[in-house]
N, C-alpha and C positions, 0 to 999 in steps of 0.2 A: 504494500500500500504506500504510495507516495504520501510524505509527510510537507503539507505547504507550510512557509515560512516564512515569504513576502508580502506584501499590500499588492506588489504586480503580480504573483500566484495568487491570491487570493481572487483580485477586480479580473482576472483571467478566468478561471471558476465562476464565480457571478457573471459574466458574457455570456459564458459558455450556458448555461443554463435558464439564463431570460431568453436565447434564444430558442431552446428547447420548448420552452412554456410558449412564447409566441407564436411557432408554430405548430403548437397544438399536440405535440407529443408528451405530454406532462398532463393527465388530469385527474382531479380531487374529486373522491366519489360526493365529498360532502358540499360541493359546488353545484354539483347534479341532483343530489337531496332539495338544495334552496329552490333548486327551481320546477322541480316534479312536487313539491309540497305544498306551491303558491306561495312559498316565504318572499320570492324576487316581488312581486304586485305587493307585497305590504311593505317592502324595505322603501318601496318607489313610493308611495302612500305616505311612508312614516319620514324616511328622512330624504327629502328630495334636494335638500343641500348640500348630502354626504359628498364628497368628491367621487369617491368609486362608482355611486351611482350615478353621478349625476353623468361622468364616462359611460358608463354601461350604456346609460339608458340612451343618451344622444348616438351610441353604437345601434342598438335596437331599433332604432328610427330607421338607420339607412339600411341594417342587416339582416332585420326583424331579432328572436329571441336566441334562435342560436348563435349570433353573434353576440349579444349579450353575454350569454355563457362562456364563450371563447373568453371575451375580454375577463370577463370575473375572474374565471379559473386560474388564467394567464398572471392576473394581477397579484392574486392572493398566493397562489404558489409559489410563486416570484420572491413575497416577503417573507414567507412561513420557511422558504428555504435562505433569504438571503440572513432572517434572524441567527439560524445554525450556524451558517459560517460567522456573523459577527461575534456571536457565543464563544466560538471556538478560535477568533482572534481575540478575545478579552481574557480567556482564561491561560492561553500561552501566550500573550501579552507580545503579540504581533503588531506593529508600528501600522499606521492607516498611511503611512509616508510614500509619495513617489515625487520624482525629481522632473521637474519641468524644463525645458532649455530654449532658449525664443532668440530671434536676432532682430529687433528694434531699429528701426533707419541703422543700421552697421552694427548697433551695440549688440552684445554679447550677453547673457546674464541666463546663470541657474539658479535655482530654487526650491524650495520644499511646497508643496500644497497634500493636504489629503485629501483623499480618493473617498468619493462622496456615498460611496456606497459603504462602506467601513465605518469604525467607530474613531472618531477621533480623540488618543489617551493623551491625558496630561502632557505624558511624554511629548509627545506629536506635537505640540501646543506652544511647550517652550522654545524647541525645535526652529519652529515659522516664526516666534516672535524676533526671534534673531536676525531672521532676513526680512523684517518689513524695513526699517529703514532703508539697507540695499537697492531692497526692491524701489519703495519713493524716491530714493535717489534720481534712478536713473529715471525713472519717468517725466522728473523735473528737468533731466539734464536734455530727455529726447524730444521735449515739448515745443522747443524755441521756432517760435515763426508757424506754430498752432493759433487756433482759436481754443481756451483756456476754458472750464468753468470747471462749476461742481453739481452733485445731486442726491438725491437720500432717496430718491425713489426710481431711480433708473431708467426714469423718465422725464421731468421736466430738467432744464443747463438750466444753471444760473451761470451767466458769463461772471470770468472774475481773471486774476493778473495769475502771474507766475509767482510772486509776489508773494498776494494775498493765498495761495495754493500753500507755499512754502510755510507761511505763518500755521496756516489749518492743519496740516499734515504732524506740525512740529506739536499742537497743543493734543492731538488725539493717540495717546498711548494704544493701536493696534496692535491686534492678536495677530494677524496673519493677513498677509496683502498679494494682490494678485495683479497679470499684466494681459488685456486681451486686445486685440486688433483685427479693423476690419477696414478691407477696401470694396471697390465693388464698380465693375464696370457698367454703364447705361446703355443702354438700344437706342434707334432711332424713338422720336416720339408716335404715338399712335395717332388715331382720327381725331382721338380728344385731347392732343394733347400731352396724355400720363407716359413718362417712358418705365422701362422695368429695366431691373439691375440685378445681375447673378454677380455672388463673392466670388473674389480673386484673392489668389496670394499677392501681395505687393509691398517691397519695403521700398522706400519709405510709406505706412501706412495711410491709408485715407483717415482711417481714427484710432486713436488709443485710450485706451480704458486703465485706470487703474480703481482696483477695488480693494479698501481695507476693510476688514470684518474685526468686529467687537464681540466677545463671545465666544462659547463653541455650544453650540445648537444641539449636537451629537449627544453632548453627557448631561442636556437638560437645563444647562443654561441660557439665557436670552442672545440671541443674535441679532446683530444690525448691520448691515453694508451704507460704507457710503462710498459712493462712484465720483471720480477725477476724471475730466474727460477735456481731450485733445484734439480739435478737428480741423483737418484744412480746411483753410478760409475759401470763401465762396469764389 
């Protein structure tokens, strides 16, 4: 019996068997109980804000009920198995750690983040607090000649300086900080107008993101992101 040992054997193992449950080779007799019992019509009834359902059910629209089924089964096996393996990285205290490596307009920079399917242990935690500054570093330093702001909700910029970034970044003692990037080529425009745009790889990047997280969500404590964002100007 192979004995795993890593966060990458581990998130290999968890792939390996979301895709087994997706397509449908993986099923829970007690998934097919909820819904020969009429339990699916009363979970729909009772909690129709649940997430799972409310998945399911928008599935059972387009797929009628055995797609419902599929998605249930799929979802629930998924976590009933992916709890095992976290179980059995907590108790031989297997790191949730894997190493990132990016190249930013030229720059270079590696990093720790954990793998989001894992637990993230204390250990892991002090780990990444090491590399947020690193990490803000170079983000400040790849920013120059960006359009600059911030955001708490990963949606609205507030435009602000490199400046004013540097000051925020310095008073916020992050847990663990992350770097993502995105470019994105246009089509011609359509009849009305809208053009569409599929990702490309591109350094120097169309936008960069930097995300510090407060917290670890994983062992039950509260998380928060707040998002840096870098965009070439119009």
């Amino acid at each position: 019996m192979t004995i795993l040992k890593t966060a990458e054997e581990l998130s290999e193992l968890l792939a390996k068997e979301a895709r087994e449950w997706v397509k449908g080779d993986r099923r829970l007799a007690s998934i097919d109980s909820v819904f020969t019992a009429g339990i699916w019509n009363q979970a729909k009834a009772e909690m129709p804000d649940n997430g799972l359902v409310k998945m399911a059910t928008m599935i059972e629209s387009l797929q009628g009920e055995d797609g419902a089924r599929s998605t249930v089964n799929a979802i629930v096996g998924y976590q009933e198995f992916r709890e095992q393996v976290q179980n059995y990285q907590v108790a031989n205290n297997i790191s949730s750690i894997v190493w990132r490596s990016q190249i930013i307009c030229g720059k270079a920079i590696c990093y720790p983040e954990s793998c989001c399917q894992l637990i993230c242990l204390e250990s892991d935690l002090d780990l990444m607090r090491t590399y947020v500054e690193p990490v803000c570093k170079v983000f400040l330093e790849v920013c120059a000649g960006y359009d600059v702001g911030v955001s708490l909700d990963d949606e609205t910029f507030v435009p602000s300086t490199v400046e004013d970034l540097q000051k925020l970044i310095a008073s916020k003692a992050g847990d663990r900080a992350y770097l993502f990037t995105e470019s994105y080529d246009w089509g011609e425009p359509d009849e009305d107008g809208e053009r569409t745009g599929h990702m490309v790889d591109r350094d120097p990047p169309d936008e960069i993101t930097l995300v510090i997280r407060f917290g670890n969500p994983s062992i039950g404590s509260s998380g928060e992101d707040v998002y840096f964002r870098a965009q070439k100007p119009e």
